[in-house]
C-alpha positions as CSV (number, residue, x, y, z in Angstrom):
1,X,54.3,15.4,4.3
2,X,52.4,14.6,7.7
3,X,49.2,15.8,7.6
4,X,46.4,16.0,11.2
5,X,43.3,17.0,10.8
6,X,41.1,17.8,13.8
7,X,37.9,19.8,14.9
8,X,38.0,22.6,17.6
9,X,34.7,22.6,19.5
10,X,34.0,25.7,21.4
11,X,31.6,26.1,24.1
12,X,29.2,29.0,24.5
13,X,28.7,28.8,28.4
14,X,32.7,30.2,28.8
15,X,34.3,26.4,29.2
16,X,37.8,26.2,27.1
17,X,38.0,24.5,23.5
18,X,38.2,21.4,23.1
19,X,40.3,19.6,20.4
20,X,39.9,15.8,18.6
21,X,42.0,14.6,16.4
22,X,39.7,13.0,13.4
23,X,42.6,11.6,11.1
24,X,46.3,11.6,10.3
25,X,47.4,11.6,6.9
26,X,50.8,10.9,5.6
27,X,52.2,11.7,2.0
28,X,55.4,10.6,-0.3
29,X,56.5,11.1,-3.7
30,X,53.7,12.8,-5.5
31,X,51.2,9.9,-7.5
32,X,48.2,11.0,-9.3
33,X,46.7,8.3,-6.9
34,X,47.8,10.3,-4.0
35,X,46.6,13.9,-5.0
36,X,44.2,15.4,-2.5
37,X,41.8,13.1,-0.3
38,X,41.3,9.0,-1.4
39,X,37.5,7.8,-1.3
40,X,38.3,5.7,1.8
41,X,40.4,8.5,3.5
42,X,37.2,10.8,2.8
43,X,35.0,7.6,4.0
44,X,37.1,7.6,7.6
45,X,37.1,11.5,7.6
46,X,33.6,12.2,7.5
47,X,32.9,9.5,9.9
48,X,35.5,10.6,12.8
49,X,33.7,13.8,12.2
50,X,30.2,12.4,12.2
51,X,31.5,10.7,15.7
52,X,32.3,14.1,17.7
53,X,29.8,15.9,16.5
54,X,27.1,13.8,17.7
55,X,28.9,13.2,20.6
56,X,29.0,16.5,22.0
57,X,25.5,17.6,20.6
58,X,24.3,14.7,22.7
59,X,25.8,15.9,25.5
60,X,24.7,19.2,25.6
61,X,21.3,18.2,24.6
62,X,21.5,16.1,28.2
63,X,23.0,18.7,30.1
64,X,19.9,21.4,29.4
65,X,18.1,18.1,31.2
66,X,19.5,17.7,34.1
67,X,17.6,19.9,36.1
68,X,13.7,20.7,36.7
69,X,12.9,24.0,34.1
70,X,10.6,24.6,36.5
71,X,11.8,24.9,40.1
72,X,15.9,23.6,39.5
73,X,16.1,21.0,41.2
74,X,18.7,17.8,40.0
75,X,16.6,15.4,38.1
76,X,18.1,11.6,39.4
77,X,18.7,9.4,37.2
78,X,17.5,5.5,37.3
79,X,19.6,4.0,34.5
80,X,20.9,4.1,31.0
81,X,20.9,2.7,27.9
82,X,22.4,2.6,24.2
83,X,20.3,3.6,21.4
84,X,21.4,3.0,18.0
85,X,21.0,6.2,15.3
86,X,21.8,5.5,11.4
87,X,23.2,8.7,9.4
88,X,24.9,9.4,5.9
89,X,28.2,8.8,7.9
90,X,27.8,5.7,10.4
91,X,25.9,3.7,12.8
92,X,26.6,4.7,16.3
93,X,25.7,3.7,20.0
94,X,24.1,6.3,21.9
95,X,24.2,7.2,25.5
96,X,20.3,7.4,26.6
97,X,19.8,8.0,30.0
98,X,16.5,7.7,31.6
99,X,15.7,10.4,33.9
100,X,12.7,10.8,36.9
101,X,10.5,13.7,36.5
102,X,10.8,16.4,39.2
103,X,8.6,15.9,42.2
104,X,7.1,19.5,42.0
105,X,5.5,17.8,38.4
106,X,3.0,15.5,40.6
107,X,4.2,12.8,38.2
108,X,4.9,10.5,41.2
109,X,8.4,8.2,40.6
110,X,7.8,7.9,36.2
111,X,10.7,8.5,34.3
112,X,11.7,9.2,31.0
113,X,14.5,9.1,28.3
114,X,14.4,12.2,26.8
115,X,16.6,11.1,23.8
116,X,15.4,8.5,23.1
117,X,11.9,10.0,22.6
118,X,13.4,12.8,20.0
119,X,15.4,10.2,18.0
120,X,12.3,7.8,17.8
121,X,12.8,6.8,14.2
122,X,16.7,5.9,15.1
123,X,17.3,7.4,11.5
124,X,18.8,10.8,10.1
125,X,16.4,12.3,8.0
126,X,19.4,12.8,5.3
127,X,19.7,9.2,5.4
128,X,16.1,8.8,4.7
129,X,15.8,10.4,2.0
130,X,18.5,9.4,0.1
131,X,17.7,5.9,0.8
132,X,13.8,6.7,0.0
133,X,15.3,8.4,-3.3
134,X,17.5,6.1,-4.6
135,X,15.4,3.0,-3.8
136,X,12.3,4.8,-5.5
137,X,14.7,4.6,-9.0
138,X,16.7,1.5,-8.7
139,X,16.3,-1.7,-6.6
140,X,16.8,-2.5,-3.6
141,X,19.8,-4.3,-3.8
142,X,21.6,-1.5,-6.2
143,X,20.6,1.4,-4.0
144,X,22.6,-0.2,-1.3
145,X,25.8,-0.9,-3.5
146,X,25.4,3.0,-4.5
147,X,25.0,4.0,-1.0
148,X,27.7,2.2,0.6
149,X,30.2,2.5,-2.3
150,X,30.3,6.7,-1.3
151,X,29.3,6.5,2.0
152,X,30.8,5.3,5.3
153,X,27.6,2.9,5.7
154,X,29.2,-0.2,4.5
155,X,27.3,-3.6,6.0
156,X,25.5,-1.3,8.1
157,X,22.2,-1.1,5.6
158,X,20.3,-3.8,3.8
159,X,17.9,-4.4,1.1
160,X,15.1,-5.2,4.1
161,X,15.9,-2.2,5.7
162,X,15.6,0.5,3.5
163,X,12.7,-1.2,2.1
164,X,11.2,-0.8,5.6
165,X,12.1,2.8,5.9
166,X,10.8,3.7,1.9
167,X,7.5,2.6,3.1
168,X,7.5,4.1,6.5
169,X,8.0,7.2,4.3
170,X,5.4,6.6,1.4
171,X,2.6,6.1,4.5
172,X,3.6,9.1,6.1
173,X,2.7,10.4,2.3
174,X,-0.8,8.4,2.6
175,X,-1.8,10.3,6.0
176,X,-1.4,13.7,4.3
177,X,-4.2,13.0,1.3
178,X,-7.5,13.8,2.0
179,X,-10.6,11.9,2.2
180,X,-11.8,10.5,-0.5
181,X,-15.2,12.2,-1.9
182,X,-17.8,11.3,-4.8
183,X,-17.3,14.9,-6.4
184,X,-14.8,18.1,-6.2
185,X,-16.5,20.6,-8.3
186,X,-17.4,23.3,-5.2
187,X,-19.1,26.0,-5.6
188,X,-21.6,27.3,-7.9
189,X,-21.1,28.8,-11.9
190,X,-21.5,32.4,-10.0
191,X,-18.8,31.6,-7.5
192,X,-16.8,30.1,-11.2
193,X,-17.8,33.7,-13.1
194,X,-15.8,35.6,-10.4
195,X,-12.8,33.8,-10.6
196,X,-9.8,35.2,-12.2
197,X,-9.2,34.4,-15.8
198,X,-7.7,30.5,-15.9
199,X,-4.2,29.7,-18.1
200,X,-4.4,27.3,-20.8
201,X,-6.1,23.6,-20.4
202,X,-4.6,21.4,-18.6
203,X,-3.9,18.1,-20.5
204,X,-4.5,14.9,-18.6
205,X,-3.8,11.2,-19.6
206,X,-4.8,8.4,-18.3
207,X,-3.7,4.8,-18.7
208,X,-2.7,1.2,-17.2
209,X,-0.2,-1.0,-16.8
210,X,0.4,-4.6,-15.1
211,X,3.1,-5.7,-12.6
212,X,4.2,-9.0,-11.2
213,X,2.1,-10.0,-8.7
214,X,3.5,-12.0,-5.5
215,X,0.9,-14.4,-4.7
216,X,-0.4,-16.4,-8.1
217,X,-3.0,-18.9,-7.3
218,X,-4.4,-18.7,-11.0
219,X,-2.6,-17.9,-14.7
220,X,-5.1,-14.4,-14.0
221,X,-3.9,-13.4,-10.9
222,X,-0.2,-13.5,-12.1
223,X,-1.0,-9.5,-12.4
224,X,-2.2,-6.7,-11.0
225,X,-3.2,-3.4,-12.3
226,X,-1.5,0.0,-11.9
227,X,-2.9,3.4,-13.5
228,X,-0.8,6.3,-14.2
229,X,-1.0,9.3,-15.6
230,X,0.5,12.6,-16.5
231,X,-0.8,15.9,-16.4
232,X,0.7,18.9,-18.5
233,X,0.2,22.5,-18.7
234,X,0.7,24.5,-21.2
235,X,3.2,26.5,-18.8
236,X,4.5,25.2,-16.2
237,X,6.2,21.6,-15.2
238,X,4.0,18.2,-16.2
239,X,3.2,16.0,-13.2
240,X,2.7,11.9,-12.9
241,X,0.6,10.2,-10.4
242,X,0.5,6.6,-10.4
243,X,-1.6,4.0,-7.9
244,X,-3.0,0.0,-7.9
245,X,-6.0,0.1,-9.0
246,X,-7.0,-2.6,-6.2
247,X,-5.7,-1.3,-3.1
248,X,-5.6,2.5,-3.2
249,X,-8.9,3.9,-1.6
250,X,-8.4,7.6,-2.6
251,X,-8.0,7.3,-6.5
252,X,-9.9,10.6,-7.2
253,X,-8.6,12.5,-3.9
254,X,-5.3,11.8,-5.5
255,X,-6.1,12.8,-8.8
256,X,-7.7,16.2,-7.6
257,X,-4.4,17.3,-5.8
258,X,-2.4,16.6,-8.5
259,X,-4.6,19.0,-10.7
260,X,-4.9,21.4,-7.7
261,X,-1.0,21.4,-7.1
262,X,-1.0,22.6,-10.9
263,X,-3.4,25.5,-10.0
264,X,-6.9,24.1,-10.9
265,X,-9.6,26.1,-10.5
266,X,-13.5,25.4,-11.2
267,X,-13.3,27.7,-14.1
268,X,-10.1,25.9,-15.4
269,X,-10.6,23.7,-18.6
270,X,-9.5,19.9,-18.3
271,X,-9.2,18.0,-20.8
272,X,-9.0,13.6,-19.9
273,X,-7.8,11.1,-22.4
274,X,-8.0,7.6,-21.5
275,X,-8.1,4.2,-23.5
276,X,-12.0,3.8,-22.7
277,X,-11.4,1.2,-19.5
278,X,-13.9,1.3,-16.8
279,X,-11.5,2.3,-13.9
280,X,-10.2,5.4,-15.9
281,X,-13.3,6.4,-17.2
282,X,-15.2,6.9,-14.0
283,X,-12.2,8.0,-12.4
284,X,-12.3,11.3,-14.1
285,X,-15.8,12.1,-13.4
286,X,-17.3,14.8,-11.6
287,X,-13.5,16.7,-11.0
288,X,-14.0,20.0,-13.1
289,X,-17.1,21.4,-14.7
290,X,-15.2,22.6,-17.2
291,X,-13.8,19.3,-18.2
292,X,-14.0,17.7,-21.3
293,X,-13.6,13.5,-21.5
294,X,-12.2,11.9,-25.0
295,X,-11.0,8.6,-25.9
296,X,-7.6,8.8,-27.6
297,X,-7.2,8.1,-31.2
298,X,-4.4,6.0,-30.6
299,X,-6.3,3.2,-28.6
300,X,-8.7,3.3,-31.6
301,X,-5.8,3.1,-34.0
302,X,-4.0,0.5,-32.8
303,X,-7.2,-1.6,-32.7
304,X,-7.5,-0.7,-36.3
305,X,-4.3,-1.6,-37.4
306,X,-4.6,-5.2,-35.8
307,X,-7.6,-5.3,-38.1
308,X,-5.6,-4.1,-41.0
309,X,-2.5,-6.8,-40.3
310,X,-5.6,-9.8,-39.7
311,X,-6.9,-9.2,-43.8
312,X,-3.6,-9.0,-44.6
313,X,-2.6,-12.3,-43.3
314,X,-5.7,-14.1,-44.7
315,X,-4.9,-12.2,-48.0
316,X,-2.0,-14.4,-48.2
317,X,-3.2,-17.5,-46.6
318,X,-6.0,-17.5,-49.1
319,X,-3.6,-16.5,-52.0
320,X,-7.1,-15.5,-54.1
321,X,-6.7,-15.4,-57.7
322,X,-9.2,-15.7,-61.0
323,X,-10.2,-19.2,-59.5
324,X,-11.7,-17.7,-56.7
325,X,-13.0,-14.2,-57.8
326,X,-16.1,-14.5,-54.6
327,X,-12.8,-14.8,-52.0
328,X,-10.7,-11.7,-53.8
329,X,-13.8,-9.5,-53.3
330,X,-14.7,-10.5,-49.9
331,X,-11.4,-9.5,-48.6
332,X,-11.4,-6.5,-50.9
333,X,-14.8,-5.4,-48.9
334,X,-12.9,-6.4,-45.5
335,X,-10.5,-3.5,-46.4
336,X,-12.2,-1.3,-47.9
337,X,-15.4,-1.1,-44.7
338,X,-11.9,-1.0,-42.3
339,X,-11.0,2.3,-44.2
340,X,-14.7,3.6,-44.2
341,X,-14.4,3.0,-40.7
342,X,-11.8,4.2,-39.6
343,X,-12.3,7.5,-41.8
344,X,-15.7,7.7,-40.1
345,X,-14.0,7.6,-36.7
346,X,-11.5,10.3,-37.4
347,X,-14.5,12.4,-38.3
348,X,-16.5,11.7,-35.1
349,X,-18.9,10.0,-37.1
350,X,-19.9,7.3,-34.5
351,X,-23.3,6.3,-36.4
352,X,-22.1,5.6,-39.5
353,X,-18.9,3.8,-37.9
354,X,-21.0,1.1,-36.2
355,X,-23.1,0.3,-39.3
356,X,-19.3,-0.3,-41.3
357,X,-18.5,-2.9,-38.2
358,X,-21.7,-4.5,-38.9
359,X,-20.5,-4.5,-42.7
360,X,-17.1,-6.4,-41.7
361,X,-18.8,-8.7,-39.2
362,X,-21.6,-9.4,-42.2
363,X,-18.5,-9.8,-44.9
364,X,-16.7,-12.1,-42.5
365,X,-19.4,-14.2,-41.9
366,X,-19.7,-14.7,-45.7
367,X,-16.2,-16.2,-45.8
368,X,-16.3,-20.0,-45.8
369,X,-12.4,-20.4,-46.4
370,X,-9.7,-19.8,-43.5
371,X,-12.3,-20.7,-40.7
372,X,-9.8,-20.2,-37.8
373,X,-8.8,-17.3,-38.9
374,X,-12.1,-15.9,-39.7
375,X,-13.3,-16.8,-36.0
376,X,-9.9,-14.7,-34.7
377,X,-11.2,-11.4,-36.3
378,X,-14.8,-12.2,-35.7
379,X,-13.8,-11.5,-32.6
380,X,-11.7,-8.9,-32.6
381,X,-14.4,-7.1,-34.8
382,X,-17.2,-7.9,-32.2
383,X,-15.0,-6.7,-29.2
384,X,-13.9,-3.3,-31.4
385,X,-18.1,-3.1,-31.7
386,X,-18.7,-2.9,-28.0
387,X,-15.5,-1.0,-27.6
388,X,-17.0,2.0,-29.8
389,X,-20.6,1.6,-28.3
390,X,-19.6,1.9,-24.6
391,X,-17.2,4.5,-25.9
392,X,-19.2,6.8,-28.2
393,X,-19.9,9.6,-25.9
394,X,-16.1,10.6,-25.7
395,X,-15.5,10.5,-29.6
396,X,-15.1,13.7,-31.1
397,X,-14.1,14.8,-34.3
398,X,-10.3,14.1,-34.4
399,X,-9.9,15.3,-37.9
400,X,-11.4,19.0,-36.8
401,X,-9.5,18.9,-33.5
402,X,-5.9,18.1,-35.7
403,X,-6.7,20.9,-37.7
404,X,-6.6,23.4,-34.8
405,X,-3.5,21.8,-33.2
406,X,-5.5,19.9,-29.8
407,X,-4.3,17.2,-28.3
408,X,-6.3,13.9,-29.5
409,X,-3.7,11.1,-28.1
410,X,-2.5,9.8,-25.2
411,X,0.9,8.6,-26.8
412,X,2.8,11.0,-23.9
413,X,1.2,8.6,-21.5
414,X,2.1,5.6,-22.8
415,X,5.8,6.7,-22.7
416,X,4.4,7.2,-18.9
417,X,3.8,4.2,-18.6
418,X,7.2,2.8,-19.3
419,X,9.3,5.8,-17.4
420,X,6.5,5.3,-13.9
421,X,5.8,1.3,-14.0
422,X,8.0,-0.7,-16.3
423,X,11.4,0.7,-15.9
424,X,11.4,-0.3,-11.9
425,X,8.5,-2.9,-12.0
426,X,8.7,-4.9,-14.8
427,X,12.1,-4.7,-17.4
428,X,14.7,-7.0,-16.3
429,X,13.4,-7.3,-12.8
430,X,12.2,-10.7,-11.5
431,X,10.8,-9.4,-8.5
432,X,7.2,-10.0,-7.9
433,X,5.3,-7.3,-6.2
434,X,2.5,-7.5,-3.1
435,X,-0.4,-4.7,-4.4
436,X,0.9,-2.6,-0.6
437,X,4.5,-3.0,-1.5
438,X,4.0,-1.5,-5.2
439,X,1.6,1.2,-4.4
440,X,4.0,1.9,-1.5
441,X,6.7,1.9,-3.9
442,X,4.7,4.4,-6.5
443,X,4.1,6.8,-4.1
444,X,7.6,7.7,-3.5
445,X,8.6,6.9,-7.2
446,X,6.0,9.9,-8.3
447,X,7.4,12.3,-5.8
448,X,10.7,11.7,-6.8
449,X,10.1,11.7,-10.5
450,X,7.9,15.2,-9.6
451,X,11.3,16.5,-8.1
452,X,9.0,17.2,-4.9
453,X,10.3,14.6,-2.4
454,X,13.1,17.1,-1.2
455,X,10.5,19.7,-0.8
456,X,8.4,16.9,1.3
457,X,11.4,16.1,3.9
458,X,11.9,19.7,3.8
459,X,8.6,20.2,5.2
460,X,8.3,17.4,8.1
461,X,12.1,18.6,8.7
462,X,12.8,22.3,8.2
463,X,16.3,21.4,9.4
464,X,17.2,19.8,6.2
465,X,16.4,22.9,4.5
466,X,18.5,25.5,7.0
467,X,21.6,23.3,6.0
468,X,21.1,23.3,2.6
469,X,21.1,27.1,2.7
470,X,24.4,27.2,4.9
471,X,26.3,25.0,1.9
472,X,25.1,26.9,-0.7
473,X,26.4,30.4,1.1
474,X,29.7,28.7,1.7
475,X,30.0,27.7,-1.6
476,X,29.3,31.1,-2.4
């Protein structure tokens, strides 16, 4: 079986068809192999295809140019060049002429190449997007193995490149935020009364994470921070934001239209969770007046349990026994003042908290044996201290909110953490980051992970959307 495929192009302004053969394909004895189209038949197929279409849309794009819309007249031309223009099917050469203006413009002898100036980013937005996609998921060197393993792009993209053109992308992204401002709430609680009825909080987390950083003068500057977050409604899809903490300049713009993308409105209850840093806690000031700010039980747990596995390991350093009744009791009073205060915390009980820290620091000062050890949990008791105290404003009773199902962790945003930073920055990558390149990076990363980088392309090119509609009728 001999098979020729071609396209039939046919003019609108009366001219006759005109015919190219794309490919010739030739079939034997029937092998599973054989059976329909082959990836590198495909590959040559929708590249042919690629090659005629632009071809001819070029050309008629030049021929509307060739004379003055104004008066008629033949526009000369003074020369010509190739362009190159990268899409899902191929690189190809482009004929760009450069044309002179009309006379009757007053433009003197300047010229122009009109192509040229349409296909300024020599890139199909398809392309971009893809590339922008994939990259934002896997690295750079795996998106292009992907790409050009089921695409006819093979040595015609790079690592370099599509790094170039996933930034390009994430700064467009940038120019579209808004300024940054000190506060959001707008309006005034009559303006808030008139509102309609909000839905149901919205549940923000916030919480950091460190990535490789490029340049390390110093064993501290080895990392940088990154915050993310997520945002869930109690209807409706969750969204994550991420951004290094050192280079972004808009932290709370971006913040505010992620909560405004999920329908935020001055009346609207918010409720923050953060680990008690600095950067998160005054990052979520002054958004909502109906927000509420706590500091997740989990942070406070885990600091506990640390606690907890210290006294346990001096419990069997020490090894006390009826020798050493003092010792036994001491580390009986270490445990018990942890549970005090850590049943004090759960109740919101900050007051009574701080005296049983006091209590463990005043028991572990007692302790004459294991002084190494005792100086490692002096510590860690003397940093939980100033922990609570900077943090006691946002502690609320965690027992009374567990009892009435609301939300008194951040756990969902530590599992944040891992799906927005670690799983592209950090596990099993080697790279090491610049603080541009990853915020860059997280930009796109959120949008994709959001599902709303289609809808962004979509936007700066309706185009993309037009042709999506035209597949899904023919599938139809």
């Amino acid at each position: 079986m001999k098979v020729r495929i071609q396209m039939v192009i046919e003019a609108e302004n009366g001219e006759p068809e005109k015919v190219e053969e794309i490919l010739r394909l030739e079939r034997g004895t029937l092998r599973t192999e054989d059976l329909g189209l082959t990836l590198a038949e495909a590959k040559k197929l929708l590249r042919g295809m690629q090659q005629t279409l632009l071809t001819e849309q070029v050309a008629e794009y030049l021929a509307t140019l060739q004379e003055c819309p104004d008066c008629g007249a033949h526009r000369t031309r003074k020369g010509q060049h190739y362009i190159v223009y990268r899409t899902l099917f191929g690189k190809f050469n482009l004929i760009s002429p450069r044309l002179y203006d009309c006379p009757c413009q007053h433009h003197g002898r300047h010229s122009s190449s009109p192509l040229a100036d349409m296909l300024s980013t020599h890139c199909a937005p398809e392309l971009q997007y893809l590339e922008t996609k994939f990259a934002s998921l896997m690295s750079y060197g795996l998106s292009v193995q992907m790409l050009t393993e089921v695409l006819p792009i093979a040595e015609e993209i790079n690592p370099t490149s599509i790094r170039r053109r996933l930034h390009q992308v994430a700064e467009r992204i940038e120019s579209e935020l808004g300024e940054e401002q000190p506060q959001f709430i707008e309006g005034c609680p009559n303006d808030w009364a008139r509102q309609p009825p909000p839905g149901p909080p919205i549940i923000l987390g916030l919480d950091g994470g460190y990535v490789h950083a490029s340049e390390q003068r110093s064993r501290t500057e080895g990392w940088f921070e990154v915050i993310t977050g997520k945002s869930v409604q109690a209807e409706g899809n969750a969204k994550v934001f991420a951004f290094v903490n050192k280079y972004d300049t808009k932290p709370r713009r971006r913040l505010h239209e992620v909560l405004k993308s999920q329908g935020l409105q001055m009346n609207q209850q918010v409720v923050f969770l953060s680990d008690g840093g600095d950067t998160v806690r005054d990052l979520q000031h002054r958004l909502s007046p109906e927000s509420e700010h706590l500091l997740d039980w989990f942070h406070i747990t885990m600091r506990l349990t640390v606690m907890q596995q210290m006294i346990v390991g001096m419990t069997v350093e020490l090894k006390p026994d009826e020798k050493c009744p003092e010792i036994a009791a001491v580390l009986a009073d270490l445990e018990s003042h942890r549970e005090s205060l850590k049943w004090n915390l759960w109740h919101g009980n900050v007051p009574h908290a701080l005296k049983r820290i006091d209590n463990l620091e005043d028991d572990l000062e007692m302790l004459e044996e294991n002084p190494a050890n005792k100086m490692k949990m002096l510590k860690v008791v003397r940093e939980f201290r100033t922990y609570i105290d900077a943090n006691q404003a946002f502690i609320p009773n965690y027992g009374d909110r567990y009892r009435h199902d609301e939300i008194i962790s951040t756990s969902f945003v530590e599992s944040t953490v891992n799906y927005v930073v670690s799983k592209r920055f950090v596990k099993k990558q080697q790279m090491r980051w610049t603080q541009r390149g990853a915020h860059l990076l997280l930009q796109t990363r959120v949008q994709v992970l959001n599902d709303d980088l289609r809808k962004t392309f979509i936007r700066w090119f309706p185009g993309m959307s037009t042709g999506e509609q035209a597949t899904l009728k023919d599938a139809a």
